[in-house]
Backbone as a printed PyTorch tensor [residue, N CA C, xyz], in Angstrom:
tensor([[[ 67.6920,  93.8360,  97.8440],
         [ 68.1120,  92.6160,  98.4910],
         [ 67.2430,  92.3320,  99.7210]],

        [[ 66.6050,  93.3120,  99.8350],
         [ 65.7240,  93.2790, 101.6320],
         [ 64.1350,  92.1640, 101.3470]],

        [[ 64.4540,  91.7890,  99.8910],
         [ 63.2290,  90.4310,  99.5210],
         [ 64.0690,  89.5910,  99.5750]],

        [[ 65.1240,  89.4440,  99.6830],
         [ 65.6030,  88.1060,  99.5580],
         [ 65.2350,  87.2460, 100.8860]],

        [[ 65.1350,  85.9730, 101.0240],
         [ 64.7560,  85.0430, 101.8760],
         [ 65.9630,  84.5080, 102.7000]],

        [[ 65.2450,  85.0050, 104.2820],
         [ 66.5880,  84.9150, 105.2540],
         [ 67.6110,  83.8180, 104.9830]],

        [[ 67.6460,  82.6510, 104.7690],
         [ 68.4800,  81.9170, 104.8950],
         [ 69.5800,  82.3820, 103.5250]],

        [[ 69.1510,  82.8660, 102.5190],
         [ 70.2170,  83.8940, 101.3980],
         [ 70.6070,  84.3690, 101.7960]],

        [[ 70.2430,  85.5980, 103.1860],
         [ 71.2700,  86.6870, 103.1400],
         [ 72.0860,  86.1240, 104.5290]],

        [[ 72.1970,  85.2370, 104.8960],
         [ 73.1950,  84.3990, 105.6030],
         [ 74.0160,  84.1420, 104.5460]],

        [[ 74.1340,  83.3990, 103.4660],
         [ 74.7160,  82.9350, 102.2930],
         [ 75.5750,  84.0240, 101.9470]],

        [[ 74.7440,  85.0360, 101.4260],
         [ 75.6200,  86.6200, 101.0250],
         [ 76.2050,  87.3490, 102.0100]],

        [[ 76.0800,  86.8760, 103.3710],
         [ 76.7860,  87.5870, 104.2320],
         [ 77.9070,  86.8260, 104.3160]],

        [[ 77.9780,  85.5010, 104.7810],
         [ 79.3580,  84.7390, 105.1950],
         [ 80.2450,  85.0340, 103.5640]],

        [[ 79.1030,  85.1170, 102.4870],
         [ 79.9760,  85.0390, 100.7590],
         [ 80.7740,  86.8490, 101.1280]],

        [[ 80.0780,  87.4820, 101.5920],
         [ 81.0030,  88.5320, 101.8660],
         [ 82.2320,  88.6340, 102.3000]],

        [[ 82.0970,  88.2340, 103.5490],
         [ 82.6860,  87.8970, 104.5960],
         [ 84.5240,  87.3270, 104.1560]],

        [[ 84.2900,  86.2450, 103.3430],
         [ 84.8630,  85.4750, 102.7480],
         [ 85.5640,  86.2870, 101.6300]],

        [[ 84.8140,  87.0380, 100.7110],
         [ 85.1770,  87.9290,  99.8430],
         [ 86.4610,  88.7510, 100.0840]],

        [[ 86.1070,  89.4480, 101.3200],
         [ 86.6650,  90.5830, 102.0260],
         [ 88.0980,  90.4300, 102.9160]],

        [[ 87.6500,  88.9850, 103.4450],
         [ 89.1630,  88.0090, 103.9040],
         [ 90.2270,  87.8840, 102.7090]],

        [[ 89.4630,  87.3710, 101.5160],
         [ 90.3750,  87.0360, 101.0400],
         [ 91.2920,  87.9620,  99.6810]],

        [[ 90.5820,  89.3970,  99.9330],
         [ 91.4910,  89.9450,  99.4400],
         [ 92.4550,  90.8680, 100.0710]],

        [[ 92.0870,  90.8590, 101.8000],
         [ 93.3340,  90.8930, 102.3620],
         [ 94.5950,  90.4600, 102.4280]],

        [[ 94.0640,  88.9340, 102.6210],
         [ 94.9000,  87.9300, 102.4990],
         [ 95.7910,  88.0320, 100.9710]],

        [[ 94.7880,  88.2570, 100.0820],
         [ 95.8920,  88.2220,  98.8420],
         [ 96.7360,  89.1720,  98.6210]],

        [[ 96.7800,  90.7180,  99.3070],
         [ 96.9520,  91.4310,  99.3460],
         [ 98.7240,  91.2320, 100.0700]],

        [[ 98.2710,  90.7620, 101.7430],
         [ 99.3600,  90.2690, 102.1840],
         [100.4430,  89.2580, 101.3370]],

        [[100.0070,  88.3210, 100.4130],
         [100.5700,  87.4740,  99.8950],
         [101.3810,  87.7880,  99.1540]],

        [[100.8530,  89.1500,  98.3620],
         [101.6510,  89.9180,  97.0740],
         [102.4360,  90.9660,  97.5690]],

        [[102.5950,  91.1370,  98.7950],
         [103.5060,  92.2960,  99.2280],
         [104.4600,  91.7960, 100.1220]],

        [[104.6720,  90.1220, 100.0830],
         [106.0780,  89.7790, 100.5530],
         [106.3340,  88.9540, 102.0110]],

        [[107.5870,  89.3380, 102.0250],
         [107.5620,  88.5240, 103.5510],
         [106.9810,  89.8090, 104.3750]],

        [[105.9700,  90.0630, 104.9490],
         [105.6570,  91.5710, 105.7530],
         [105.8720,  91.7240, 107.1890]],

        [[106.3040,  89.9960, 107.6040],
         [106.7560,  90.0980, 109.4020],
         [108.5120,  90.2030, 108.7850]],

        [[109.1620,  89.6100, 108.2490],
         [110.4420,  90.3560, 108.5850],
         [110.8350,  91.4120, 107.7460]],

        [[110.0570,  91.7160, 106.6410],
         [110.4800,  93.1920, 106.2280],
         [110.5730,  94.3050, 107.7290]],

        [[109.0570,  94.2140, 108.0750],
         [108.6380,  94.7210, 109.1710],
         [109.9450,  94.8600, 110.2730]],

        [[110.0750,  93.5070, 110.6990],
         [111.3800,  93.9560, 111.9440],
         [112.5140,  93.9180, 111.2720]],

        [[112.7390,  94.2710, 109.7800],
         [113.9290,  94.7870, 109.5050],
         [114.0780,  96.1550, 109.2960]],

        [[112.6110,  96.8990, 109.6730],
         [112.4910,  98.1510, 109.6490],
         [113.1130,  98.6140, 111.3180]],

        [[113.8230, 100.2540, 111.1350],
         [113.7820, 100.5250, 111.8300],
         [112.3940, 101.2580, 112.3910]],

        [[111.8460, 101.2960, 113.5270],
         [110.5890, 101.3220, 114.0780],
         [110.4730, 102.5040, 114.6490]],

        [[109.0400, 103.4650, 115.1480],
         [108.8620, 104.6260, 115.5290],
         [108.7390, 103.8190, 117.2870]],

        [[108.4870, 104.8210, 118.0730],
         [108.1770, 104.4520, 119.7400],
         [106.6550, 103.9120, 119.6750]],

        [[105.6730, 103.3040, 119.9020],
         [104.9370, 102.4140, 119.9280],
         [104.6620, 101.5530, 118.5510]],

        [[104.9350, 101.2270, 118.2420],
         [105.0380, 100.3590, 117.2640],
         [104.7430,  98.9360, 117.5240]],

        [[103.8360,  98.2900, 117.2570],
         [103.0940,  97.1160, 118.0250],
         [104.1400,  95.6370, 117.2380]],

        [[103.9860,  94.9900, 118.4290],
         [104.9090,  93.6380, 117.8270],
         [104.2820,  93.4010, 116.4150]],

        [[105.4440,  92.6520, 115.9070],
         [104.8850,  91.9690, 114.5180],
         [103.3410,  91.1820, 114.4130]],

        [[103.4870,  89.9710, 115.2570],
         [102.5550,  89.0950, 115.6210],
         [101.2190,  89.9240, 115.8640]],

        [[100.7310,  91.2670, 116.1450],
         [ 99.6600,  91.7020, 116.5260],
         [ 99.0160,  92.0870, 114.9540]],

        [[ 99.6990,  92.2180, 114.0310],
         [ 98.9940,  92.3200, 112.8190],
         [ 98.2410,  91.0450, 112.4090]],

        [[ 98.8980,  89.9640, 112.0990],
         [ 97.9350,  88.8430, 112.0550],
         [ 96.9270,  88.9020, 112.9500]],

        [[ 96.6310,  89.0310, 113.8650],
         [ 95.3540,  89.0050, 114.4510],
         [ 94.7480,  90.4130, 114.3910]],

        [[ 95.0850,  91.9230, 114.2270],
         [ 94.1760,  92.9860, 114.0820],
         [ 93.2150,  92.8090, 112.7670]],

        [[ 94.3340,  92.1900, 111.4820],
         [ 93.8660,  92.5430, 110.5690],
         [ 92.3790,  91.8250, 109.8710]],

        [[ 92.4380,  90.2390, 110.0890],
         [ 91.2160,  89.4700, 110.2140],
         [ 90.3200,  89.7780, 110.7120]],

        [[ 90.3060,  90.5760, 112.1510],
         [ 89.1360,  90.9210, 112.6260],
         [ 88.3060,  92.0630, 111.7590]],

        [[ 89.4500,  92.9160, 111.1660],
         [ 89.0440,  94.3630, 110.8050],
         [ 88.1950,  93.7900, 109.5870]],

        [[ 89.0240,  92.7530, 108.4570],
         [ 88.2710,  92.6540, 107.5890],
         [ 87.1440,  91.6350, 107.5610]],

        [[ 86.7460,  90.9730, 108.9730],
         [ 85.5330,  90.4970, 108.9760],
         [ 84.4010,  91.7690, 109.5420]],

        [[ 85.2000,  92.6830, 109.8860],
         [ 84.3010,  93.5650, 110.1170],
         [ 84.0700,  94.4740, 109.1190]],

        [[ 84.7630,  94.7420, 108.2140],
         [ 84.2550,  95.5620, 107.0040],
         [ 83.4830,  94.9250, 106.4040]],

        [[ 83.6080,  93.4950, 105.6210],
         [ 82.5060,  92.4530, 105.4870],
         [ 81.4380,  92.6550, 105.3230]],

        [[ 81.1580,  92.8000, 107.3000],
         [ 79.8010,  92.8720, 107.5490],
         [ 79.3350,  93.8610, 107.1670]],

        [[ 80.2750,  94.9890, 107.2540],
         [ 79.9480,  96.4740, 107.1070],
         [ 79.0150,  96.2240, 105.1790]],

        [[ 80.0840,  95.8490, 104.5030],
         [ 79.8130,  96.0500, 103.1980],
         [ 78.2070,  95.2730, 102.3930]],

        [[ 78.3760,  94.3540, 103.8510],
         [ 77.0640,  93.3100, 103.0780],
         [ 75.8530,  94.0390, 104.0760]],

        [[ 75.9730,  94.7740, 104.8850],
         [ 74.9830,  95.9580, 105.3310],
         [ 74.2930,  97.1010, 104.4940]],

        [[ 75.3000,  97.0540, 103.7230],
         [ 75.0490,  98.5440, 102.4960],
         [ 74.3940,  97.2690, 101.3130]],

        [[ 74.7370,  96.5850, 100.9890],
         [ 74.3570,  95.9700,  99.7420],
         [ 72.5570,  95.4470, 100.2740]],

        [[ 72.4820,  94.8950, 101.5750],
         [ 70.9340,  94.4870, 101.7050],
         [ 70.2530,  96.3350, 101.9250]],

        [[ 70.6120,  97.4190, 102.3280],
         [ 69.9510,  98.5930, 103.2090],
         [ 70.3430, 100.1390, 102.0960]],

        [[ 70.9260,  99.8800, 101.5560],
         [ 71.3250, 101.2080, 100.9750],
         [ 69.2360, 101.2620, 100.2380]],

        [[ 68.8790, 102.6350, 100.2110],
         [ 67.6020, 102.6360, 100.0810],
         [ 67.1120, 103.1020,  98.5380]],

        [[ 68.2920, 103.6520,  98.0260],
         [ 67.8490, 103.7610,  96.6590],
         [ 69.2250, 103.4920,  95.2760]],

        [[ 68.9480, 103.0920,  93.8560],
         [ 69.9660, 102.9380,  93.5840],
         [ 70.9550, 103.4670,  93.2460]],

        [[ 71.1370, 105.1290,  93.5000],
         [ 71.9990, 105.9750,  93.9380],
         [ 72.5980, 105.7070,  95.1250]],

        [[ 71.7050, 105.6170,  96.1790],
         [ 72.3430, 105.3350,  97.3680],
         [ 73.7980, 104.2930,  97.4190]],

        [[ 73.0960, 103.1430,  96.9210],
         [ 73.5700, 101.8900,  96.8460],
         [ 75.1950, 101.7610,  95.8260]],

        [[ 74.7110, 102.6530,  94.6570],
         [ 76.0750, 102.6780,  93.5930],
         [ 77.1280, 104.1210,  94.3550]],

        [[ 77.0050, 104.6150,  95.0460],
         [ 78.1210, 105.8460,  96.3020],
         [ 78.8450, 104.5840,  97.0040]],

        [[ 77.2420, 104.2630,  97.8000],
         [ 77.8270, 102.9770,  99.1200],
         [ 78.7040, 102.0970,  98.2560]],

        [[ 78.3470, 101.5520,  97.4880],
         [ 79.3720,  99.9820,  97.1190],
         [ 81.1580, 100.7190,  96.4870]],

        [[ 80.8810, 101.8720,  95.6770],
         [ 81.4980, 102.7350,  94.7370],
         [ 82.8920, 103.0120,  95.9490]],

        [[ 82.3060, 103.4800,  97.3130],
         [ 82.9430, 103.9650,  98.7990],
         [ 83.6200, 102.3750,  99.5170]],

        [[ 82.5980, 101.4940,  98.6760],
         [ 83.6540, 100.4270,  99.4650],
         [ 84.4910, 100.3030,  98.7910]],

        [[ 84.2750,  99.8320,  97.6620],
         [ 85.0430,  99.0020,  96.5680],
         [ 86.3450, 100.2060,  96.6160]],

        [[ 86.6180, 101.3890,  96.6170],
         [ 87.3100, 102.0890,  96.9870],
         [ 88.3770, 102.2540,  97.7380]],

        [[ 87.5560, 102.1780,  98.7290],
         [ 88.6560, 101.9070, 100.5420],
         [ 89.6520, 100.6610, 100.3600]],

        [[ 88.3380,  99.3830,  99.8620],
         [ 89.2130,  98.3270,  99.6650],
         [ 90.4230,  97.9780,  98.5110]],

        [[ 90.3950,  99.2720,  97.7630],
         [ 91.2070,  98.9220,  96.7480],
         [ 92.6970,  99.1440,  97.3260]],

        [[ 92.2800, 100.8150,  98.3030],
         [ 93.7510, 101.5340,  98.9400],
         [ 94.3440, 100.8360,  99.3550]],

        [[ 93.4860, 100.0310, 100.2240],
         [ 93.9250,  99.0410, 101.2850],
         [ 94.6070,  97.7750, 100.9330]],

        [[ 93.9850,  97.2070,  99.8890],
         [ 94.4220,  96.1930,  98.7860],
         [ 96.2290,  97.0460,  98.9240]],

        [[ 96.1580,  98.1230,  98.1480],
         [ 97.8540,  98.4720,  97.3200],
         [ 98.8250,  98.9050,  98.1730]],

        [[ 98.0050,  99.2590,  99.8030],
         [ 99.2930,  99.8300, 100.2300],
         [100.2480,  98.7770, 101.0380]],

        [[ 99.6480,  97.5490, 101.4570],
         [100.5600,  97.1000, 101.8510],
         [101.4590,  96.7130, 100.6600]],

        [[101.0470,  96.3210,  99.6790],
         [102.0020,  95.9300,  98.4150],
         [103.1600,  97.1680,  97.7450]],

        [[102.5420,  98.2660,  98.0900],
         [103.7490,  99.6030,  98.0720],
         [104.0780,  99.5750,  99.2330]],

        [[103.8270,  99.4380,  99.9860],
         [105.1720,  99.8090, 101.4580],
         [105.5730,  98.3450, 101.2130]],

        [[105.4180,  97.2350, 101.3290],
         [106.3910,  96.3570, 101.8300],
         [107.0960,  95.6070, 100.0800]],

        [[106.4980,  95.2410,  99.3280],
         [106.9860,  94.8450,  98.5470],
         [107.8660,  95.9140,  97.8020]],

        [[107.1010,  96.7510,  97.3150],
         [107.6250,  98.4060,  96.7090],
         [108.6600,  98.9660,  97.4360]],

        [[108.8470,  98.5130,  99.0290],
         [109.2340,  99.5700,  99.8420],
         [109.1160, 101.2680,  99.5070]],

        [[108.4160, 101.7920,  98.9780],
         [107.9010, 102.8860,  98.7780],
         [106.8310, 103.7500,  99.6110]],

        [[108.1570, 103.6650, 101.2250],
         [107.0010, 104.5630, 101.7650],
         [106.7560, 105.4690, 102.1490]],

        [[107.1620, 106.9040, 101.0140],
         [106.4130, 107.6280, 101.1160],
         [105.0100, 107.8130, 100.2230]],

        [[105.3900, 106.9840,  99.4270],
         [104.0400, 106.7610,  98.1830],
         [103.1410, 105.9520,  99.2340]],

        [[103.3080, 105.0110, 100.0890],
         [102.4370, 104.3490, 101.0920],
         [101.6370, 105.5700, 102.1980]],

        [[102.7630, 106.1470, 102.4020],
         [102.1650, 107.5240, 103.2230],
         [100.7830, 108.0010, 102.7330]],

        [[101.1390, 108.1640, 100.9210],
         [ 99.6090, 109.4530, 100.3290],
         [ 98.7370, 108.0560, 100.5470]],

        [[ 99.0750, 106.9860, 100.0650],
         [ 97.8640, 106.3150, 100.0300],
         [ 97.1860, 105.6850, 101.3630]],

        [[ 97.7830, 105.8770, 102.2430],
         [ 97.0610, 105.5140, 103.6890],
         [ 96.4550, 106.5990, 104.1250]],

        [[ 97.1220, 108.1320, 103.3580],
         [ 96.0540, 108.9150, 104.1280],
         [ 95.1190, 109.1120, 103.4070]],

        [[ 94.6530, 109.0220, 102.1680],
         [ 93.7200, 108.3220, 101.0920],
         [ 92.9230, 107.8160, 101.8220]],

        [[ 93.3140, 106.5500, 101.9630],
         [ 92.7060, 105.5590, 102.7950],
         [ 92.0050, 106.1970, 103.7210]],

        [[ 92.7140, 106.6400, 104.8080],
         [ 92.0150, 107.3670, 106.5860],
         [ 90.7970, 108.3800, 106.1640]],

        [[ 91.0160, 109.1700, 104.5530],
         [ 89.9530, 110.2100, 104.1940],
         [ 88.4970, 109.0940, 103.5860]],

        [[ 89.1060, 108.3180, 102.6180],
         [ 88.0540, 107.5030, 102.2190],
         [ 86.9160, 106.9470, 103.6690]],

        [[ 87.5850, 105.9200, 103.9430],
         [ 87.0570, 105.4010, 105.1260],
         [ 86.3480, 106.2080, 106.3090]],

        [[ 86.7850, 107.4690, 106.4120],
         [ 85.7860, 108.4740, 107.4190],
         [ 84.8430, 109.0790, 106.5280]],

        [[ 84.9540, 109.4980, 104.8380],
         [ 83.8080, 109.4900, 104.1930],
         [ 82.9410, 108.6020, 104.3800]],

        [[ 83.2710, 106.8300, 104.2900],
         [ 82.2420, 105.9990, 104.2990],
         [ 81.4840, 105.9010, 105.3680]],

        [[ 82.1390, 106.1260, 106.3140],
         [ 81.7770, 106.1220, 107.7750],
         [ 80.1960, 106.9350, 107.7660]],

        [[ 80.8150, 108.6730, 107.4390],
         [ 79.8910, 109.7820, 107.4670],
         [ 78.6940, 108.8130, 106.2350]],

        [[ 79.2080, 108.4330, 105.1790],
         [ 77.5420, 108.1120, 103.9120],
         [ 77.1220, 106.7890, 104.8600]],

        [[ 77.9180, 106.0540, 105.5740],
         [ 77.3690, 104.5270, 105.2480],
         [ 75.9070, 104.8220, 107.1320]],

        [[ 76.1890, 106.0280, 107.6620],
         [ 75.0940, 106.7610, 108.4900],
         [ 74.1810, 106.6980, 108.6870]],

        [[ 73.8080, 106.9910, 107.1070],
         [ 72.5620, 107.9130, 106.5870],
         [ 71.7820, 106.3290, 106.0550]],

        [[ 72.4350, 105.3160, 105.7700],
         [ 71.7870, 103.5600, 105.0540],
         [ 71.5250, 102.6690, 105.9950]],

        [[ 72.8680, 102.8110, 107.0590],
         [ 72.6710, 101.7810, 108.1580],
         [ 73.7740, 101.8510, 109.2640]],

        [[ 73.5440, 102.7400, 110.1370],
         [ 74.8200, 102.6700, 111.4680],
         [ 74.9790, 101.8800, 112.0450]],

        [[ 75.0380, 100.4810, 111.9010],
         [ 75.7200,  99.5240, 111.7550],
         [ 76.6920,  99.2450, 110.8600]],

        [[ 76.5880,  99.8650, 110.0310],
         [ 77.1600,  99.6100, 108.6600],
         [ 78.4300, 100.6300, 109.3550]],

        [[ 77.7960, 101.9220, 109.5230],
         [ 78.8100, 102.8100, 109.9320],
         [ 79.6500, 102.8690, 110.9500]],

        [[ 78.7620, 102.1540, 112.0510],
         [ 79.5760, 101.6800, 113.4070],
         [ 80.9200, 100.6850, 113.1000]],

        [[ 80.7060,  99.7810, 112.2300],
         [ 81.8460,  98.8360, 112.1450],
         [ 82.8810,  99.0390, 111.2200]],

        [[ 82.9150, 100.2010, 111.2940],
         [ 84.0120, 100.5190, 110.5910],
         [ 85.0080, 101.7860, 111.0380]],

        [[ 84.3290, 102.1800, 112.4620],
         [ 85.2230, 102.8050, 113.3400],
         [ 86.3240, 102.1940, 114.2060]],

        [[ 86.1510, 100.8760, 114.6750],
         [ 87.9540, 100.4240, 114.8160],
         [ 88.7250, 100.3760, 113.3400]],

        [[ 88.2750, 100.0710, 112.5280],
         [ 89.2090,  99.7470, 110.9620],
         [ 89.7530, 101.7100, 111.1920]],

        [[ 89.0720, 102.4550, 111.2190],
         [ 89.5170, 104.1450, 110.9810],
         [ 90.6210, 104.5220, 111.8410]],

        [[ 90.2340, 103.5020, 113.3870],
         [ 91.2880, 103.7230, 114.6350],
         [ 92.6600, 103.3050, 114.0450]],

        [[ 92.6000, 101.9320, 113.5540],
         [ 93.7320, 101.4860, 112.8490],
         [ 94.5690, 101.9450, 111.9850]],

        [[ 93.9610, 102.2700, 111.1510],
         [ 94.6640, 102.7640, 110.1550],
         [ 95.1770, 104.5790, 110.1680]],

        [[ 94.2330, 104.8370, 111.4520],
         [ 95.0560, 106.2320, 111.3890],
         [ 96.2630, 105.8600, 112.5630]],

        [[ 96.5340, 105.0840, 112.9870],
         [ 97.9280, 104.4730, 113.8760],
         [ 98.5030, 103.6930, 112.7030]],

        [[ 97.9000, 103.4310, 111.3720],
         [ 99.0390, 102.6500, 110.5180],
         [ 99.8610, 103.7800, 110.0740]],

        [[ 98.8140, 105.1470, 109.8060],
         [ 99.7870, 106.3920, 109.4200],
         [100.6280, 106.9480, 109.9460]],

        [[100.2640, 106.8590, 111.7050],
         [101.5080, 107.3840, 112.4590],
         [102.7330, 106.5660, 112.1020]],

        [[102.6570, 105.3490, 111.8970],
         [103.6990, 104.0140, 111.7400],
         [104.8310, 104.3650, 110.2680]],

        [[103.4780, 104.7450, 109.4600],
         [104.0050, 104.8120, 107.9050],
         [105.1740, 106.0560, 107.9870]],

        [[104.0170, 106.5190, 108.6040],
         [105.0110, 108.5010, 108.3110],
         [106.1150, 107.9270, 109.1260]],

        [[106.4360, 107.2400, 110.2200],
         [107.6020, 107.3550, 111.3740],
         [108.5390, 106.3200, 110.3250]],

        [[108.0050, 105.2370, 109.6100],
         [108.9690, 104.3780, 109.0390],
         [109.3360, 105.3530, 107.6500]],

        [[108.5870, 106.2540, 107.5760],
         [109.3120, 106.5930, 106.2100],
         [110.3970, 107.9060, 106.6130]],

        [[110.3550, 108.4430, 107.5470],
         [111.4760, 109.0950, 108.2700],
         [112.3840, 108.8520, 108.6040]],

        [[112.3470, 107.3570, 109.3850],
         [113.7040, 106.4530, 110.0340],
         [114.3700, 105.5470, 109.0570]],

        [[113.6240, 105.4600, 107.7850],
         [114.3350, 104.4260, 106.9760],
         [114.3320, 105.3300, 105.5250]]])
């Protein structure tokens, strides 16, 4: 992709970008009402208002995005490249199902294995996506911060409820 002509990989970046939004978003869509499931949960001691998820989560997945359309122009060989995409497409799948098992499923201790799934995947990608482009790897250390505070959340809601 590193021949392609700059004004394309603007194209394939925002097409990422877009990609990556919107299977959050669909994600959220299929797992319910998730602000009042949420405060009909009983809650662990920091537990962030409802309202702060709509805004963490957009950012995170414009930042994986970028992350992902980093590996697709830089991964250096096509081994490299089929791990890297193999490591996204991955992360994003966990991430895709668990809100749809914890909130729709209410199943959360099955949300539990798969967020910590998730927290292992995502610090793998972290460690491969290094070695292609630390950028790639840098932006995906708040998404790791997150989601290992979604686990403290998961494990505390699946104790109290």
């Amino acid at each position: 992709m590193n021949s392609i002509h700059k004004t394309h990989r603007w194209i394939y970046l925002v097409l990422t970008i877009i990609l990556v939004e919107l299977i959050g978003g669909l994600s959220g869509i299929l797992a319910g009402n998730i602000r009042s499931d949420y405060l009909a949960l009983q809650l662990p001691p920091l537990a962030p208002p409802a309202g702060l998820f709509g805004i963490v989560w957009p950012i995170l997945y414009f930042l994986i995005g970028i992350s992902g359309f980093l590996l697709i122009l830089d991964s250096p060989t096509s081994k490299a490249k089929t791990i890297n995409i193999s490591l996204f497409i991955g992360q994003l799948f966990l991430n895709f199902i668990w809100s749809i098992i914890f909130f729709a499923g209410n199943l959360y201790w099955l949300g539990l294995a798969v967020i910590i799934l998730l927290d292992i995947t995502v610090a793998v990608c972290i460690k491969q996506y290094y070695a292609t482009n630390k950028y790639a790897s840098y932006l995906l250390i708040p998404y790791l911060a997150w989601i290992l505070f979604a686990t403290y959340l998961t494990f505390s809601v699946a104790i109290l409820n």
